[in-house]
C-alpha positions in Angstrom: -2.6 48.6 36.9 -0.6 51.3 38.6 2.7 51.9 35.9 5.2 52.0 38.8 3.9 48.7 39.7 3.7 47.3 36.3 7.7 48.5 35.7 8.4 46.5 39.0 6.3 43.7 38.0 7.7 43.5 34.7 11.3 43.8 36.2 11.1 41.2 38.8 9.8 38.7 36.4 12.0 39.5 33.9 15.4 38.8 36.3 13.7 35.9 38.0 13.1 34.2 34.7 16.8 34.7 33.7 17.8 33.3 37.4 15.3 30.6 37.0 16.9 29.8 33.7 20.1 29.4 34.9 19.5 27.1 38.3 17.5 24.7 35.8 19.8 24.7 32.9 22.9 24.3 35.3 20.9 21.4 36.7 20.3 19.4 33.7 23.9 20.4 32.7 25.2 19.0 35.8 23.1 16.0 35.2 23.5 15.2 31.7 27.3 15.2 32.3 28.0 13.9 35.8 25.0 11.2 35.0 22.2 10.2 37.8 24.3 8.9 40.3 26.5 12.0 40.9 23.6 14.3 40.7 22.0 12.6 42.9 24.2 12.7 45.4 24.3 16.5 44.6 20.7 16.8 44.4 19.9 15.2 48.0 22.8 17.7 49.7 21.6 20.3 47.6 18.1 19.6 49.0 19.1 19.5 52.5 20.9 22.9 52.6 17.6 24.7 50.9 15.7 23.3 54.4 18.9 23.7 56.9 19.1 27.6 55.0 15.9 28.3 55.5 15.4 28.0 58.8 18.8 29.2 59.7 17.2 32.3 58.2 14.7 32.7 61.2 12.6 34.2 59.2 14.5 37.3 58.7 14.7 37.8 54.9 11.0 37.7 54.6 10.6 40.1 57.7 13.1 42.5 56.6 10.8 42.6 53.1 8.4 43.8 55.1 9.8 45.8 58.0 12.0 48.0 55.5 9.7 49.0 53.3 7.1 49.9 56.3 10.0 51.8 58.1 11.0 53.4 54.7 6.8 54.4 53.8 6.9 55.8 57.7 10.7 57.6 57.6 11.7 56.0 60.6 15.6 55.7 59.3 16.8 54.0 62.4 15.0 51.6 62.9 16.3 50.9 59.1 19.8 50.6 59.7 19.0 48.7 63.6 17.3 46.3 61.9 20.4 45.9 59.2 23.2 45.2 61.8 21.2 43.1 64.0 19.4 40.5 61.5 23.1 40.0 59.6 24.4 39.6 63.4 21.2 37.0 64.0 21.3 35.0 60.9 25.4 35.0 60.3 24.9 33.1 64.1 21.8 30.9 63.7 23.4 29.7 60.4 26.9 28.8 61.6 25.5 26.5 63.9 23.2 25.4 61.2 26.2 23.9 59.2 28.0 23.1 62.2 25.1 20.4 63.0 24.6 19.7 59.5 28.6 18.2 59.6 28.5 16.4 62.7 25.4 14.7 61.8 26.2 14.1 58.5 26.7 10.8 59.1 22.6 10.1 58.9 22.3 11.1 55.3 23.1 7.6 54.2 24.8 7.0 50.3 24.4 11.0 49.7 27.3 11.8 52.3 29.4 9.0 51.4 31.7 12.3 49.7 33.1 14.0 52.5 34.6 16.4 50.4 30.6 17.3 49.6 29.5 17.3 52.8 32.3 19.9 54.2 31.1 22.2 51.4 27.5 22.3 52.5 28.3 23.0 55.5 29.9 26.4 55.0 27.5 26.6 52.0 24.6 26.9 54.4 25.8 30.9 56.4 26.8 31.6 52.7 23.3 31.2 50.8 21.7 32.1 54.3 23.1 35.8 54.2 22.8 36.0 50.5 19.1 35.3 51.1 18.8 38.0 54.1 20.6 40.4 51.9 18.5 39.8 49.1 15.3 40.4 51.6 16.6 43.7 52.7 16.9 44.7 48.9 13.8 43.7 48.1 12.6 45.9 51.2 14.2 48.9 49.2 11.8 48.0 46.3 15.2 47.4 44.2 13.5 44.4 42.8 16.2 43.9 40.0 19.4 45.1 41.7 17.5 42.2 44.5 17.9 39.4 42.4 20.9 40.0 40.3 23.3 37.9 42.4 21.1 35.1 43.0 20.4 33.1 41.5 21.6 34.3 38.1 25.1 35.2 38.4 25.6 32.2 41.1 24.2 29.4 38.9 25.7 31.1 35.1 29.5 30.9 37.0 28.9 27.6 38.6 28.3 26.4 34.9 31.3 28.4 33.3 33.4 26.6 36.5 31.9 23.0 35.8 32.4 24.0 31.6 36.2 24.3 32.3 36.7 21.0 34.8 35.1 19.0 31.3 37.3 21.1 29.0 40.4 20.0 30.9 39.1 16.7 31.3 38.6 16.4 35.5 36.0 14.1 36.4 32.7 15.6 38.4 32.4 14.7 41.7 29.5 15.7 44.3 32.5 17.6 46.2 33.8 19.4 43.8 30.1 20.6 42.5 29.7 21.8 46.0 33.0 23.6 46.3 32.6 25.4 42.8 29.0 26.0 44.3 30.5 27.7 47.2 33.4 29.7 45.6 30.4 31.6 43.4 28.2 32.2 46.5 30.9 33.7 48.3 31.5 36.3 45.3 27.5 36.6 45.0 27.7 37.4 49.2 30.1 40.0 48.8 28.6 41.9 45.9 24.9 41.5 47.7 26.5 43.4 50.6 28.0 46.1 48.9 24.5 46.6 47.2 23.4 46.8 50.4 25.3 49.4 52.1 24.7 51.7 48.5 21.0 51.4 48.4 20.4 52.3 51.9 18.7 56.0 51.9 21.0 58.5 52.8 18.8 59.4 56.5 19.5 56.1 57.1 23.2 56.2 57.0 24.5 58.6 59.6 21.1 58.2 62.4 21.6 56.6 65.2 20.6 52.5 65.4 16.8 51.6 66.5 17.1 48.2 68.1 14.0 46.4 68.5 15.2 42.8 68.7 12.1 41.0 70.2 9.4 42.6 67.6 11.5 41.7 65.0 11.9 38.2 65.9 8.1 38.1 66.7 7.3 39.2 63.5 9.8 37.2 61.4 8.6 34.0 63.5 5.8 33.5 61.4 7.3 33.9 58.3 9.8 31.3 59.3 7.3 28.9 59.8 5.3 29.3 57.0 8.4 29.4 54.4 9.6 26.7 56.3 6.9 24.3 55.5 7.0 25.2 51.9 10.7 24.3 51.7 10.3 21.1 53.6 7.2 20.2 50.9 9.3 21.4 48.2 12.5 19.1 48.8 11.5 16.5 51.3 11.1 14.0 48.4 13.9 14.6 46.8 15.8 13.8 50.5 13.3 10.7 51.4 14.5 9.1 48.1 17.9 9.9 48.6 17.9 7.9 52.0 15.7 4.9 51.0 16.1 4.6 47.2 20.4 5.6 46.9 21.6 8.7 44.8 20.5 7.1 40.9 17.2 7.1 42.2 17.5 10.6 43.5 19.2 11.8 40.5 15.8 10.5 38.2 13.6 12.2 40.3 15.4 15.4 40.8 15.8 16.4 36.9 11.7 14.6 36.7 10.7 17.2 39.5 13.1 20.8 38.0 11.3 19.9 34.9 8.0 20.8 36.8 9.0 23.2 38.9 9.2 25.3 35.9 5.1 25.5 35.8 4.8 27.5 39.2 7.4 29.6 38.5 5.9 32.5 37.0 3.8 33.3 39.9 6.9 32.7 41.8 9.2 35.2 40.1 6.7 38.0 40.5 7.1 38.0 44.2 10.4 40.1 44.2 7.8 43.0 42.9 4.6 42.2 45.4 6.2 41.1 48.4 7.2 44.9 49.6 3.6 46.8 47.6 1.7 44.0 49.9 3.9 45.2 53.0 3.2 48.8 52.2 -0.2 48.9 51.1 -1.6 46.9 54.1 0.4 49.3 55.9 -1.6 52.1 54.5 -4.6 50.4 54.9 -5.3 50.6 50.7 -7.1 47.0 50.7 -8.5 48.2 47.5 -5.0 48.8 45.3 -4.0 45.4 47.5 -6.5 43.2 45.9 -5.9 44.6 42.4 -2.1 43.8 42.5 -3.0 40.1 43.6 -5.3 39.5 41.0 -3.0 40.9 38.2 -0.2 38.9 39.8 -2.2 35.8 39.5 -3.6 36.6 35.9 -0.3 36.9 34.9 0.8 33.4 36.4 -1.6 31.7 34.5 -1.3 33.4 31.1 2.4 32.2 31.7 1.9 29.1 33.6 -0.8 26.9 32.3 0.3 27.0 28.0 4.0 26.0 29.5 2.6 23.1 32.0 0.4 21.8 28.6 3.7 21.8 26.6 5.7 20.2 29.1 3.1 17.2 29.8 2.9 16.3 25.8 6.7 16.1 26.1 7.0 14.7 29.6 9.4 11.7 28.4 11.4 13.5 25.5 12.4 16.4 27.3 13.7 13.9 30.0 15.8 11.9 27.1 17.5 15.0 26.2 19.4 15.7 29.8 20.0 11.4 29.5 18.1 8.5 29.0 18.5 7.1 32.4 16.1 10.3 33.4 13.4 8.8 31.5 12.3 6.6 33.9 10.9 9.7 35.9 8.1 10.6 33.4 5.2 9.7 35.5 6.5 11.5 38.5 7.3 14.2 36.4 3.6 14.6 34.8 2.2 14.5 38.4 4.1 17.1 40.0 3.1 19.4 36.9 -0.2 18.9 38.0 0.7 19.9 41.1 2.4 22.9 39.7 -0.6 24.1 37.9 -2.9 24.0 41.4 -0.6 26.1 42.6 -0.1 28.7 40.4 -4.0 28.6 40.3 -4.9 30.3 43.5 -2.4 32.5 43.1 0.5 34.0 45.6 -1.5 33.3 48.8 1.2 32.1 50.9 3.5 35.6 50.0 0.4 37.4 51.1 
């Protein structure tokens, strides 16, 4: 395995792991303290901002991945910073509206917007994680895989639990809202210190030349993306939202901790895509099918070496590990031992949809 590659590798797994850590552990701590019904609630906004986000996104985070590190390979500096301006203009747009539409049709989400409070939050939540993601995609571009992945999740989801620590150790009582709000207040730092990381890692040719707009290739390109992240979104929380609306927030609650639990399986393959997303970009842009194919495979190799011990541990345990976070969450070990199956197909062919 190329070294450079292996440091990068090794890198983005290591700071996805510690971002990983946190969402789930600030998950089960929200849910072992605010109990099922609160989380639930939580869980089923939560879930609809990830979809709303995503395609608020247009595509751009995964394009910008791509474009940068091809403009970068190729020197063409302008085209760099056009494409900088433009897709924080584009997405800072698309995703206003986004949470805009998501408040005025609030009203459809059933029991899981019965907090208004929660609902107000998502809304500006969703132009908040949406530029954080965009900003995390032009990083990535850089090949500054760590620096990348710093903000979020890892710093987001560790304060959100040091905020949440301090309402229990003065005794104020959890609410979907306030979740949301504390939620919020952490993203906005994380969106701040994501754009000053921006403007610092851009090259210096890239600083002074003149803009390269190229609005219309950009959007063709990021199109695609859009649509193929955006189904794996919708697969990834849709069940969580369908048993929000039919089932009520407990419900919801059970199934959300059930499916984190198992979400943990696929995540190796997942964090090294911080590292392979931008040497995929660059080496199909050189035409090096050859290097190309050995990255995948030692990508994949190292998702299951990871993966498949950690899914075997996890379905033994399936209904302890659920009475630790409570044991109302018990009730989801079936669902839970399922989706790890799931999770193990997945990791086993590997990070075809990133390619």
């Amino acid at each position: 395995m190329n070294p450079a590659f292996q440091i990068r590798l090794t890198g983005s797994f290591l700071i996805n792991a510690v971002g990983a850590a946190a969402v789930i552990f600030a998950h089960f701590f929200v849910a072992h303290f605010a109990g099922a019904n609160i989380f639930g609630a939580f869980a089923v906004l939560f879930a609809w901002l990830q979809v709303i986000v995503v395609f608020a996104k247009l595509g751009y985070d995964t394009a910008s991945q791509k474009l940068i590190a091809e403009y970068v390979a190729n020197g063409q500096f302008g085209h760099v910073r056009g494409l900088l301006r433009s897709s924080v203009l584009i997405v800072a747009m698309a995703s206003i509206a986004g949470g805009v539409a998501f408040w005025a049709g609030a009203h459809w989400l059933g029991e899981p917007a019965s907090d208004r409070d929660a609902v107000v939050a998502a809304a500006f939540l969703i132009p908040t994680l949406a530029l954080i993601r965009l900003t995390r995609g032009s990083l990535l571009g850089f090949q500054l895989t760590v620096r990348a992945q710093m903000f979020d999740p890892a710093i987001i989801y560790t304060g959100w639990m040091l905020l949440i620590a301090v309402d229990l150790w003065r005794d104020i009582d959890l609410s979907a809202g306030r979740l949301m709000y504390q939620l919020l207040v952490m993203g906005v730092i994380a969106l701040v210190g994501q754009l000053l990381l921006v403007r610092t890692a851009r090259p210096a040719e890239a600083r002074t030349v003149a803009p390269v707009i190229q609005t219309k290739y950009w959007t063709r390109t990021a199109v695609p993306m859009l649509l193929a992240y955006g189904l794996v979104v919708l697969m990834t929380y849709t069940d969580t939202i369908l048993i929000g609306l039919f089932l009520g927030n407990e419900q919801a609650g059970i199934y959300a901790v059930a499916s984190r639990f198992a979400t943990a399986v696929s995540m190796p393959i997942a964090f090294l895509g911080g590292a392979l997303g931008p040497v995929v970009a660059e080496l199909i842009a050189k035409q090096d099918l050859t290097s190309l194919q050995s990255r995948i495979d030692a990508t994949t190799r190292f998702g299951l070496v990871l993966g498949v011990p950690l899914a075997a541990i996890l379905l033994i345990g399936s209904a302890a590990f659920l009475g630790v976070i409570g044991s109302e969450y018990t009730a989801g070990a079936s669902a839970r031992r399922v989706l790890i199956i799931a999770h193990v197909v997945n990791i086993v062919v590997g990070p075809v949809g990133l390619v």
